[in-house]
TIKOL-738190 format. One record per residue (C-alpha): x, y, z. Coordinates in pm, 1 decimal, padded with zeros to 6 digits. Example, Ala and Ser with C-alpha at 12.3 -4.5 7.8 and 13.67 -1.06 7.14 Angstrom:
+----------+----------+----------+
:        x :        y :        z :
+----------+----------+----------+
:  01230.0 : -00450.0 :  00780.0 :
:  01367.0 : -00106.0 :  00714.0 :
+----------+----------+----------+
***
This chain:
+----------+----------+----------+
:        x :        y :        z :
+----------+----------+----------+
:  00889.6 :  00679.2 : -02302.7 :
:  00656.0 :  00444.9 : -02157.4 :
:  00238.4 :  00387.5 : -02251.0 :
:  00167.3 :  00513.5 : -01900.6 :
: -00174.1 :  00569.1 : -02053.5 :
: -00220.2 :  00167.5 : -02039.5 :
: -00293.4 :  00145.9 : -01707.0 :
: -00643.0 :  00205.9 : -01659.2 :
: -00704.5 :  00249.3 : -01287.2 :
: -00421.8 :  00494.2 : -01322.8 :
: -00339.7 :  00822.9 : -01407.2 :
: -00002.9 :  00957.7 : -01498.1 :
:  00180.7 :  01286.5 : -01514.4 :
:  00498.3 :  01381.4 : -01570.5 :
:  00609.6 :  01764.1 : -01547.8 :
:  00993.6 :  01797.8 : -01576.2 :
:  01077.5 :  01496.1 : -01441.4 :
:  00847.1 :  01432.9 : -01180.1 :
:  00568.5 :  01200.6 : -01233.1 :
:  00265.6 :  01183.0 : -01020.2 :
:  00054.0 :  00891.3 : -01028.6 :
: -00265.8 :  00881.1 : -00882.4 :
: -00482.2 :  00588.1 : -00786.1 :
: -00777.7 :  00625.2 : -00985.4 :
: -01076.7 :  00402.8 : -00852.2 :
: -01231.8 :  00685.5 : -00597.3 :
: -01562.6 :  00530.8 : -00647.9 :
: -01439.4 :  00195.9 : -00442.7 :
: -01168.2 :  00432.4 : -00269.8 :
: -00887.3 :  00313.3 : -00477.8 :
: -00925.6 : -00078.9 : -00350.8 :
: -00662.7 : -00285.1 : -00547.1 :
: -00832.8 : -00521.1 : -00800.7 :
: -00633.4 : -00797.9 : -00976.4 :
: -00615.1 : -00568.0 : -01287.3 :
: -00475.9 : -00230.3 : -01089.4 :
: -00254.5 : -00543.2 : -00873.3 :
: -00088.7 : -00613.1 : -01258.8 :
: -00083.1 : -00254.9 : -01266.0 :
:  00092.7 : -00168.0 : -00991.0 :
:  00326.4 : -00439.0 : -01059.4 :
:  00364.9 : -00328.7 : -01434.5 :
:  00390.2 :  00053.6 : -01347.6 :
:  00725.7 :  00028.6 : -01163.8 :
:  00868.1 : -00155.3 : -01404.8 :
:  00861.5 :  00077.8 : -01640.0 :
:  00927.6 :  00392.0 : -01457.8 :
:  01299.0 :  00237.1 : -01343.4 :
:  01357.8 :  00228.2 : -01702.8 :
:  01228.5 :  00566.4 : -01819.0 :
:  01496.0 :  00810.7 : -01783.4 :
:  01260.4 :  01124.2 : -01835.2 :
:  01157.8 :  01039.1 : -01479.0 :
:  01347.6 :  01151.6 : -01170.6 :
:  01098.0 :  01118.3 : -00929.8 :
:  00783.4 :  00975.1 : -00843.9 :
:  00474.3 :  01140.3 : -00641.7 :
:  00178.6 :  00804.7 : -00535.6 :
: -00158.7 :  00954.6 : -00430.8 :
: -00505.4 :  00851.0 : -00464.0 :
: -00807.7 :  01028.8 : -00604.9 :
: -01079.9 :  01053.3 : -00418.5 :
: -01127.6 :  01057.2 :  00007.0 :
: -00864.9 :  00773.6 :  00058.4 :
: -00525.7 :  00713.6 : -00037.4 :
: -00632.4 :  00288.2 : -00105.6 :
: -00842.4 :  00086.5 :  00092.9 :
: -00671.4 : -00185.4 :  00077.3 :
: -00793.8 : -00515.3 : -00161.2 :
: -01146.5 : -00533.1 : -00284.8 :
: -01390.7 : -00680.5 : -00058.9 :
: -01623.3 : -00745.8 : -00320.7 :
: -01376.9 : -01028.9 : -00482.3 :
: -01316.7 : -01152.8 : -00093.7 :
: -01660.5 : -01217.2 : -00023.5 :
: -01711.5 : -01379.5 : -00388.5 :
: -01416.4 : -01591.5 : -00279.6 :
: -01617.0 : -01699.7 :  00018.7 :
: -01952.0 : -01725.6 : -00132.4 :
: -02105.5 : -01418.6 :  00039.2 :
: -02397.5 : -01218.1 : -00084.6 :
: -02365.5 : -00948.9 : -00372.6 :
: -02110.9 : -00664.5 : -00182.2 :
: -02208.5 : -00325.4 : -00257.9 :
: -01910.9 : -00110.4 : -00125.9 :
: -01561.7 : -00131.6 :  00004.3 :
: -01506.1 : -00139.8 :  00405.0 :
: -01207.7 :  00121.2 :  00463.8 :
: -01137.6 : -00111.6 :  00771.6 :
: -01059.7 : -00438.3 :  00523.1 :
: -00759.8 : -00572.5 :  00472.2 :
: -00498.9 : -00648.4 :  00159.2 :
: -00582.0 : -00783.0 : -00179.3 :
: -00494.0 : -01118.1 : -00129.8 :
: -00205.6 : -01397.6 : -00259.3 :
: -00163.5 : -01336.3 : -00609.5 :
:  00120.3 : -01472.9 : -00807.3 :
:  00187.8 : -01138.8 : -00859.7 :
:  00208.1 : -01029.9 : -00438.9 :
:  00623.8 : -01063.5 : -00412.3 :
:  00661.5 : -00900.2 : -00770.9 :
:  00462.9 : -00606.4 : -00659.4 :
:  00732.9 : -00548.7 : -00337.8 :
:  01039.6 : -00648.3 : -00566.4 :
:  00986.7 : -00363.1 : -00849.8 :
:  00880.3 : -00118.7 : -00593.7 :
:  01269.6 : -00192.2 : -00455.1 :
:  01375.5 : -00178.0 : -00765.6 :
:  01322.2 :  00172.3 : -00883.4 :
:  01624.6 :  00383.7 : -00855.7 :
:  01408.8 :  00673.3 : -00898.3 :
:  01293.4 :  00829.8 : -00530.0 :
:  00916.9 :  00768.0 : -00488.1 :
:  00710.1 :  01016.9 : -00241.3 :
:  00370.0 :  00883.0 : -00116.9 :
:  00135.9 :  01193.1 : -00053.8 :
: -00133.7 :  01047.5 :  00153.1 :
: -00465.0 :  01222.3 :  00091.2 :
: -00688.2 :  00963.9 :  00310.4 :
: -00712.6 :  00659.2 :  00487.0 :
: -00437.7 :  00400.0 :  00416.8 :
: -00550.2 :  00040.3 :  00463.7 :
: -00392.9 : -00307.7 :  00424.7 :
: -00226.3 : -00357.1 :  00096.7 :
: -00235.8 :  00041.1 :  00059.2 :
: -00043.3 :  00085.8 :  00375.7 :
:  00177.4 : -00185.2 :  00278.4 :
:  00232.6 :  00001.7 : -00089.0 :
:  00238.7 :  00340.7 :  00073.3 :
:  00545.1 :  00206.6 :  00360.4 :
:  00769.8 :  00077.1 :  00081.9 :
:  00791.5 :  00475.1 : -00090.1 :
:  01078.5 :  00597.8 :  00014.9 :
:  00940.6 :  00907.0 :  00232.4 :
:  00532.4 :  00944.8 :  00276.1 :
:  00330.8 :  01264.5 :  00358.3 :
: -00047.4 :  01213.6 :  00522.3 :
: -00302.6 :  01469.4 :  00537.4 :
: -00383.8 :  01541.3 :  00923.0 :
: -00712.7 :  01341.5 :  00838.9 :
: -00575.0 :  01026.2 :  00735.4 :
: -00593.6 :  00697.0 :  00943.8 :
: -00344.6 :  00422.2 :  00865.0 :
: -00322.7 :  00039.5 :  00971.8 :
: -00317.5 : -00291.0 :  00859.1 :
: -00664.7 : -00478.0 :  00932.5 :
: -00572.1 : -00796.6 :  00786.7 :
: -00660.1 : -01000.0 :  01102.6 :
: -01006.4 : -00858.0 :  01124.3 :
: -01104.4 : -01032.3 :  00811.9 :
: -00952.8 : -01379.4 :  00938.6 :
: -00613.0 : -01327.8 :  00716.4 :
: -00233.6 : -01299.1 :  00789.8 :
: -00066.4 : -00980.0 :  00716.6 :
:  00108.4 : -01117.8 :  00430.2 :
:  00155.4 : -00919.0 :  00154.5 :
:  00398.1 : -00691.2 :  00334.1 :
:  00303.2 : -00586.4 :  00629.9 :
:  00521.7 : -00827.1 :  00794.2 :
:  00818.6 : -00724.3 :  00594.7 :
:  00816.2 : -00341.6 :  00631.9 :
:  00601.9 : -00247.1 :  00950.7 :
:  00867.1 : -00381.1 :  01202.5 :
:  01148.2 : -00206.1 :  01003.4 :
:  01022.3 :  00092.5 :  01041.6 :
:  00856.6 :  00104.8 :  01427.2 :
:  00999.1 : -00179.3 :  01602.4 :
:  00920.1 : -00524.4 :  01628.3 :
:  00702.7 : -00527.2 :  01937.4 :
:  00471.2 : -00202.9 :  01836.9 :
:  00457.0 : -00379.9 :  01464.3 :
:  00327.7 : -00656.3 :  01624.9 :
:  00085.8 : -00461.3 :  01828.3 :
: -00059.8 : -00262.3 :  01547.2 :
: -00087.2 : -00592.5 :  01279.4 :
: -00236.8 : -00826.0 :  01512.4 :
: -00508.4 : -00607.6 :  01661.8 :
: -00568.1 : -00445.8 :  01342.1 :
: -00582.1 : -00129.7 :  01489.0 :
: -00635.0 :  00202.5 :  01266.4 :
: -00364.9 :  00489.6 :  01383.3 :
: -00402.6 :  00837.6 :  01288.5 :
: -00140.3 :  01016.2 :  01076.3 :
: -00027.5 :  01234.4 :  01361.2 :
:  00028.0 :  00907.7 :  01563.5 :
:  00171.9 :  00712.9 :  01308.9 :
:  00407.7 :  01027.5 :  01242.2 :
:  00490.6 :  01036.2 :  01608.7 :
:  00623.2 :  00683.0 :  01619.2 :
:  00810.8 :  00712.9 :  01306.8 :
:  00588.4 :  00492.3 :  01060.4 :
:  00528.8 :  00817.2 :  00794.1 :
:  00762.7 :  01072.4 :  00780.0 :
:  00518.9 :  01412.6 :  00763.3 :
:  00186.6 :  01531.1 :  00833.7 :
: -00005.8 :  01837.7 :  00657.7 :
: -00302.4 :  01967.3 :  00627.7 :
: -00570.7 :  01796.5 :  00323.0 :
: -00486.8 :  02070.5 :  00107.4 :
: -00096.7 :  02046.4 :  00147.9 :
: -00039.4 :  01701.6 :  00103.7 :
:  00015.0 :  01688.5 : -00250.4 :
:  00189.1 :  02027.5 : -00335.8 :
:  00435.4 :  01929.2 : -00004.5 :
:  00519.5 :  01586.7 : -00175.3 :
:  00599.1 :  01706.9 : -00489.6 :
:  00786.5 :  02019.2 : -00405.9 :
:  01007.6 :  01727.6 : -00217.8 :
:  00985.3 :  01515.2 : -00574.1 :
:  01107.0 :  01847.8 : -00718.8 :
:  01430.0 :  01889.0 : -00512.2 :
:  01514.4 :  01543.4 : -00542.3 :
:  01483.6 :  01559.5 : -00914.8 :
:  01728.5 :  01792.3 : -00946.1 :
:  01936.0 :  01699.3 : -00673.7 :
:  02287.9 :  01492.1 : -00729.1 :
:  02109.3 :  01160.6 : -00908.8 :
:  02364.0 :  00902.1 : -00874.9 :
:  02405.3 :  01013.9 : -00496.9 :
:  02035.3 :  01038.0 : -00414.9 :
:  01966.3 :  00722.6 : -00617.3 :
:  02248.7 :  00469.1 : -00454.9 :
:  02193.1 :  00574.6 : -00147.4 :
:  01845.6 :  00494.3 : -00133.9 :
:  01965.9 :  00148.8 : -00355.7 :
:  02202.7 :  00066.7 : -00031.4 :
:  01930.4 :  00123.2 :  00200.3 :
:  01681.3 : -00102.0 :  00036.9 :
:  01915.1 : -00372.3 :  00052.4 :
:  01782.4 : -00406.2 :  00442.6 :
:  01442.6 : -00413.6 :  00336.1 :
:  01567.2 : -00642.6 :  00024.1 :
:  01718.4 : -00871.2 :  00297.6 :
:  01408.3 : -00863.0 :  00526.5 :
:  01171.0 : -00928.4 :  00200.1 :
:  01376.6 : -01302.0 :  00152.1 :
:  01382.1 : -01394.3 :  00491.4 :
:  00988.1 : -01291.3 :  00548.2 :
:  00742.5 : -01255.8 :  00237.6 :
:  00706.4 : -01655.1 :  00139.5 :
:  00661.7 : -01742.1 :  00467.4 :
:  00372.0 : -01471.8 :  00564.0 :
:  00238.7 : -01486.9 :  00183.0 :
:  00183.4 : -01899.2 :  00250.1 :
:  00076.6 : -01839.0 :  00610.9 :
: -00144.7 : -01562.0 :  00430.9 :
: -00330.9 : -01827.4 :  00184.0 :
: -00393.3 : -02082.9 :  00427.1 :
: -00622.5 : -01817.2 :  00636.0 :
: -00784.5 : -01732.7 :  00290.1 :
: -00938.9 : -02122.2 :  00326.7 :
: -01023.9 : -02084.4 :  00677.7 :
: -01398.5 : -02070.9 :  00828.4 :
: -01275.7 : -01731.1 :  00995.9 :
: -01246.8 : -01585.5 :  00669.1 :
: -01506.4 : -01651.4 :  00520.9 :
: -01700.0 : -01553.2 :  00824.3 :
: -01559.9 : -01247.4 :  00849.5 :
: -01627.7 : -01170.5 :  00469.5 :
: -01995.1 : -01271.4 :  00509.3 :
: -02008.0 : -01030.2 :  00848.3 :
: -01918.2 : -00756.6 :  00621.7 :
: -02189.5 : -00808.9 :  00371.5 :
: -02408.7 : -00850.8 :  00633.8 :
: -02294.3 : -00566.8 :  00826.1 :
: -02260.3 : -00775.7 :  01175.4 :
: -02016.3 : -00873.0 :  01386.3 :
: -01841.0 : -01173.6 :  01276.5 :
: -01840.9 : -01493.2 :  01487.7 :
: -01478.6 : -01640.6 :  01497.7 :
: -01442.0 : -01986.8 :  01569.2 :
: -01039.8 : -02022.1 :  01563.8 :
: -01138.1 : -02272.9 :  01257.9 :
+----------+----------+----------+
***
């Protein structure tokens, strides 16, 4: 079995066959770090080969499922002030050699993987919480992509699985505006699968973990293997392109503007620069 316990940012627990791993940064509501990036990254790697686990449960501890990357190492990036807390509104972690890895292992796991959505679901969170195979939100939860409001490209992701799931032209309407959606909205135009209340969210996703576990494996497993070969395909044709496109608006004025506007708490002045 797996040192689950090696992943500090995360906690683990499996209970006949179902393993439920919780995002475990509440105090910055869950924002993805480089460390709990390699994490992430790490995490699925290990659970495809662990054959104690059948399926997986993702939640976050805390009032939000992720929000997204840290703004704190965004505004260091762009020589803002000291950042004292984590805008739910921000967008993804960043480009890190590690950004396509992240995607491919999450594809990779044969295992199904629930995402029980306890909160709001930003950036790089919505991006890790699209690519489980079926997600629950609480009736609380907001959801979006907010990339663009910090002067970046929707790259690690977004791109790829957003339009897949609602369409091309709504995708495009929700990533470049930015715009938060509620979980009853986004469950209305077919971006989550489920809404329940707070309380339910967790108990409803792993009751479905628990079903699948002991449902027919090799069925349940290559059917959700053929299936991912769309978003497979999708992933090649998209991620390098929006992950460069991505790292070019990390060097732009509008970036750093917008990072500096956070720690500031104003509204940023964009230039187009």
């Amino acid at each position: 079995m797996p040192d689950y316990g090696r992943f500090p940012t995360l906690l683990t627990n499996l209970d006949d066959g179902v393993l439920t791993v919780t995002l475990n940064r509440p105090e910055r509501l869950n924002a993805v770090d480089r460390d709990t990036h390699r994490s992430l990254e790490d995490l699925w790697d290990d659970v495809a080969g662990d054959p104690d686990v059948r399926a997986v449960v993702l939640t976050g501890a805390g009032r939000a499922f992720c929000a997204g990357g840290d703004v704190r190492a965004m505004a260091e990036r762009s020589g803002a002030a000291t950042v004292t807390t984590v805008s739910p509104f921000m967008g993804g972690a960043g480009v890190q050699p590690g950004a396509r890895r992240l995607i491919l292992n999450m594809l990779e796991v044969n295992q199904p993987i629930i995402a029980a959505l306890n909160g709001d679901t930003i950036g790089l969170g919505a991006t890790i919480a699209l690519l489980c195979d079926i997600t629950i939100a609480a009736d609380t939860a907001r959801i979006g992509d907010p990339h663009v409001r910090v002067g970046l490209v929707a790259g690690d992701g977004g791109a790829v699985i957003w339009p897949l799931l609602i369409g091309i032209h709504k995708a495009k309407e929700l990533l470049m505006t930015g715009r938060l959606i509620s979980a009853v909205e986004a469950e209305r135009i077919g971006l989550i699968n489920e809404v329940q209340p707070l309380a339910d969210v967790l108990p409803a996703a792993q009751e479905l973990a628990r079903s699948l576990a002991d449902g027919p494996t090799m069925a349940i497993r290559w059917t959700k293997a053929s299936i991912n070969k769309i978003i497979r395909d999708r992933m090649n044709l998209l991620l390098d392109t929006s992950l460069g496109f991505e790292h070019l608006t990390m060097l732009s004025e509008d970036h750093g503007e917008a990072s500096r506007a956070f720690v500031e708490k104003r509204k940023p002045q964009y230039t187009g620069r």
